[in-house]
C-alpha positions in Angstrom: 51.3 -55.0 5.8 51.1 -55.1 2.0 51.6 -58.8 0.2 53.1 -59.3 -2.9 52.8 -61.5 -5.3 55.7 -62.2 -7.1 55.7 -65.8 -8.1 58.5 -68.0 -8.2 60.4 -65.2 -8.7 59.9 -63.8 -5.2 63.4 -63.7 -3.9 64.0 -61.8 -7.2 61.8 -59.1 -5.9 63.0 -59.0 -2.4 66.7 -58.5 -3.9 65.3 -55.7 -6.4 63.7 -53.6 -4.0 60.3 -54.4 -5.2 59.3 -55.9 -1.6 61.1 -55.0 1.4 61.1 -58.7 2.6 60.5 -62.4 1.9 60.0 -65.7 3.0 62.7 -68.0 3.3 63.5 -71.4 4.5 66.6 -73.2 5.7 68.0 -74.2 2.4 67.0 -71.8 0.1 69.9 -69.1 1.9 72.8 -70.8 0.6 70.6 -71.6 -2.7 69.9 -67.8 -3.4 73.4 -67.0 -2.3 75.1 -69.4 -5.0 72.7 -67.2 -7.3 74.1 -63.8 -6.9 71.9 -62.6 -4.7 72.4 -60.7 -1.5 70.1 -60.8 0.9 70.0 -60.2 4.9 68.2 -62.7 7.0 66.6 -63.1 10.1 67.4 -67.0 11.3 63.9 -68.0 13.1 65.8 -70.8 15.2 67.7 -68.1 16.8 64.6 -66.6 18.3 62.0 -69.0 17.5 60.9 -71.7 19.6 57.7 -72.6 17.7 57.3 -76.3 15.5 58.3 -76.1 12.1 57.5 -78.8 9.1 56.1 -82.3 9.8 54.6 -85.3 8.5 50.7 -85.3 9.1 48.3 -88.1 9.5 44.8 -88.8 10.2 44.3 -89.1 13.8 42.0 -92.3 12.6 45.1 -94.0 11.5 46.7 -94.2 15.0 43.9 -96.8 15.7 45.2 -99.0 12.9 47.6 -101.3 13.5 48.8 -102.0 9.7 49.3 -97.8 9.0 51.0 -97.3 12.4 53.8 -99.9 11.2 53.6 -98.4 7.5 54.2 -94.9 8.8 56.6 -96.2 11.4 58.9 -97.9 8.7 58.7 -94.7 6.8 60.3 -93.0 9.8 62.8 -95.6 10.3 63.8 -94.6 6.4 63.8 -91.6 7.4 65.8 -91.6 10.0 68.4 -94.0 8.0 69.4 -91.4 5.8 69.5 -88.8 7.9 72.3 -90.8 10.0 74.2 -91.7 6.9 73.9 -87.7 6.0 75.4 -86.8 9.4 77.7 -89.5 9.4 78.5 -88.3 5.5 77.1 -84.9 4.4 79.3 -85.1 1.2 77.9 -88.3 0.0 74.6 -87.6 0.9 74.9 -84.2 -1.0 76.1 -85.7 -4.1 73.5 -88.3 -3.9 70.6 -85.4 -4.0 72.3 -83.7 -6.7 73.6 -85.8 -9.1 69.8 -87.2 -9.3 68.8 -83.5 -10.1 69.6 -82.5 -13.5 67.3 -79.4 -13.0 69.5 -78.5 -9.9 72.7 -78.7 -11.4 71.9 -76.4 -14.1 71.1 -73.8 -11.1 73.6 -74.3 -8.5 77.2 -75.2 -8.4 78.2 -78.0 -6.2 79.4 -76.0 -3.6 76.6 -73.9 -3.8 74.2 -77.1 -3.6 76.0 -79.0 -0.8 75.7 -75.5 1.6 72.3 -75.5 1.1 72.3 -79.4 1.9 73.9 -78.3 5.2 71.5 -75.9 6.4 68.8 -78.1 5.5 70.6 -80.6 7.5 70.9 -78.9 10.9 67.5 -77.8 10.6 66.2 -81.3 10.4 68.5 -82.3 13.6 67.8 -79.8 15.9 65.7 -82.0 18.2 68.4 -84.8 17.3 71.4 -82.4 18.9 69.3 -82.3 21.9 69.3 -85.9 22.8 65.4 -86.0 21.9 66.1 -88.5 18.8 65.3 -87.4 15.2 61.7 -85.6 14.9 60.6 -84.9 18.1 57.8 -82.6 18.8 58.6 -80.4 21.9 55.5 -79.4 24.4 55.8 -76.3 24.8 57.0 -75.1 20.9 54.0 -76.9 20.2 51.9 -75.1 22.9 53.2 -71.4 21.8 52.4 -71.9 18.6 48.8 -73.1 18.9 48.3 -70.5 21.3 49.3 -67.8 18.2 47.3 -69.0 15.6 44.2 -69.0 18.6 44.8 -65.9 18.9 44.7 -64.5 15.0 41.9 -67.1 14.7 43.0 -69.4 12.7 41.6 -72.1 14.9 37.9 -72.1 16.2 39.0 -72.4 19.9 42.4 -73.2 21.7 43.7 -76.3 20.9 46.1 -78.3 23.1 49.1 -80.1 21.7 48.1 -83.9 22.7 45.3 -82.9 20.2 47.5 -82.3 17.2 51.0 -84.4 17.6 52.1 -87.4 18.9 56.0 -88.5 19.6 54.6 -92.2 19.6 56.0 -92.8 16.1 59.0 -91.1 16.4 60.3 -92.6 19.7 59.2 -96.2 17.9 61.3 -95.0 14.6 64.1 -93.7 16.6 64.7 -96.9 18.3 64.2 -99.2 15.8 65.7 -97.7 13.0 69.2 -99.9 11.3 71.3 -96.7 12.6 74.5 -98.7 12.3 73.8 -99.9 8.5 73.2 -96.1 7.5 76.5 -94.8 9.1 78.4 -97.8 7.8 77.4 -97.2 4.0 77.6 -93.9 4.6 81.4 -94.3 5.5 82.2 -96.7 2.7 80.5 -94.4 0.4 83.4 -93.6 -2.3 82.9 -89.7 -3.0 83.3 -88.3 -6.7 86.2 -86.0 -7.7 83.7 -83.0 -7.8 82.5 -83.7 -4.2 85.5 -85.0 -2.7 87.0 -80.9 -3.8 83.8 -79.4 -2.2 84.5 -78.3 0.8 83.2 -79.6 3.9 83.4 -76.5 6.2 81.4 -77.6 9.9 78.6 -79.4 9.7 76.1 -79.0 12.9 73.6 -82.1 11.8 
């Protein structure tokens, strides 16, 4: 295999012929798409089973009290406005992008609020499967260590108790204000320009 670097413009490249294919991320499809380009994708979660991103923290911290509630209460945010973004993808789209006067020069509203989606049902996945927001599954964990082992990227074979806990999440997921974030969420009053976007399925 031959890398390329291409920059930022990499999906540029991958659309031009100049690499046969490039990394993507949920997101980025519908992103790419509302820029003219037409590319083919392989969707990982269709064959994957392997962890994807997460929030890391010193294994130290999990023996202090103070940082444990800090990081806790960040997951509780967390999972707030990921409840008011199922309970209101629209508004939670129109929220992102009216903050980002870089990404409405790029992408139409449309554009932007499909890419919301994808990015949406990535980050629910465990959620749909009654494990609460963020959970870390076993044995994704344990096929993926067992990969990078192997291509020695890790010294010897790690187990997953060594590198995640669920402790936080499970403590997030059950105190988070839940109710609060879907109420606003509903009594969130949607501009003209998202309330014409259209909401096609969401899968959060």
């Amino acid at each position: 295999m031959h890398y390329v670097n291409a920059g930022n413009q990499w999906a540029q490249a991958t659309d031009s012929g100049q690499a046969d294919a490039g990394l993507a991320w949920e997101g980025l499809r519908a992103q790419w798409a509302g820029q003219g380009l037409k590319l083919k994708y392989l969707i990982g979660t269709k064959f994957s089973k392997q962890p994807s991103n997460v929030y890391p923290v010193r294994a130290s911290d999990l023996s202090d009290k103070a940082k444990v509630d800090l990081y806790t209460r960040f997951l509780q945010g967390m999972i707030m406005g990921l409840e008011f973004a199922k309970a209101n993808p629209r508004a939670a789209a129109q929220i992102t992008y009216t903050s980002r006067p870089a990404l409405q020069k790029s992408l139409k509203p449309q554009a932007a609020y499909d890419s919301f989606l994808e990015l949406a049902e990535a980050y629910g996945t465990s959620h749909r499967a009654g494990q609460g927001w963020g959970y870390h599954s076993p044995s994704g964990w344990a096929g993926y260590l067992g990969i990078v082992h192997k291509l020695g990227q890790t010294k010897k074979m790690l187990s997953p108790s060594e590198v995640y806990t669920n402790d936080l999440v499970k403590s997030a997921n059950a105190k988070a204000d839940k109710a609060t974030a879907i109420a606003d969420a509903k009594a969130f009053k949607l501009s003209a320009t998202f309330e014409a976007v259209d909401p096609g399925h969401p899968n959060i």
